[in-house]
VMD Tcl script that draws the C-alpha trace (Angstrom):
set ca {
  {9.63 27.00 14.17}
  {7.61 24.87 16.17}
  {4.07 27.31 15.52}
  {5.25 27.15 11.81}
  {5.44 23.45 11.84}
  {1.61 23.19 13.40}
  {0.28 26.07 10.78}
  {1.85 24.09 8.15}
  {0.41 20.79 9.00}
  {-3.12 22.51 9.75}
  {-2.57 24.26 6.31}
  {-2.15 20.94 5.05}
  {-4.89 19.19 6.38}
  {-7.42 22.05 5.26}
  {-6.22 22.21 1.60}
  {-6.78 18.04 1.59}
  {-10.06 18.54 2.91}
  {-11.19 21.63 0.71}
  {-9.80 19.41 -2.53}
  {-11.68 16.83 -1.62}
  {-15.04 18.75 -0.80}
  {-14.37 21.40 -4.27}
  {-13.03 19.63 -6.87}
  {-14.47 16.53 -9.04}
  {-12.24 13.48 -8.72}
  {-9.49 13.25 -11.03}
  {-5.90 14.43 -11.73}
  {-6.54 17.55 -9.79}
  {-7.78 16.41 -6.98}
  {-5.09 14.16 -6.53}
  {-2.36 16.68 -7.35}
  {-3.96 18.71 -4.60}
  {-3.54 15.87 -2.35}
  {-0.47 15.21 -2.90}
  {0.36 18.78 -2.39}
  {-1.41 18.65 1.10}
  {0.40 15.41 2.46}
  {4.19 17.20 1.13}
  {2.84 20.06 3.25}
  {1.90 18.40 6.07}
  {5.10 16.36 6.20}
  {7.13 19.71 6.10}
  {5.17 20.70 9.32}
  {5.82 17.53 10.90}
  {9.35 17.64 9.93}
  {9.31 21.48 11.28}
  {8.13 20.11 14.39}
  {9.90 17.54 15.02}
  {13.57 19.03 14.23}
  {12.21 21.74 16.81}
  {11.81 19.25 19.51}
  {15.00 17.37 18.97}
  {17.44 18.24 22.24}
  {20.88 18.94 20.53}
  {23.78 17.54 22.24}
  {26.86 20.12 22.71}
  {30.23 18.65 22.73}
  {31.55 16.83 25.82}
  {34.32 19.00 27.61}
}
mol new
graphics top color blue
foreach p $ca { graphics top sphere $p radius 0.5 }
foreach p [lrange $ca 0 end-1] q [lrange $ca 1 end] { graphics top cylinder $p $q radius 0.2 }
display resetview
């Protein structure tokens, strides 16, 4: 999950980028954005869960 988590967040950062670049400003670019920045917090979140040492239970 952890290369899914850095795809999504790169995923992310290129569709905020290519919004901003392609389309005029208004409700659609902002939509995208928003779109991006839910995308790039599921990487993160992806990521993040990944990295997180689970505990097992104490014998």
């Amino acid at each position: 999950m952890r290369i899914a988590g850095f795809f999504l967040m790169l995923s992310g950062w290129i569709i905020a980028v290519s919004a901003l670049i392609l389309l005029q400003p208004g409700p659609a670019q902002v939509a995208f954005a928003c779109c991006s920045v839910a995308i790039q917090a599921a990487g993160f979140a992806s990521v993040v869960r990944s990295h997180v040492v689970t505990r097992g239970r104490a014998s």
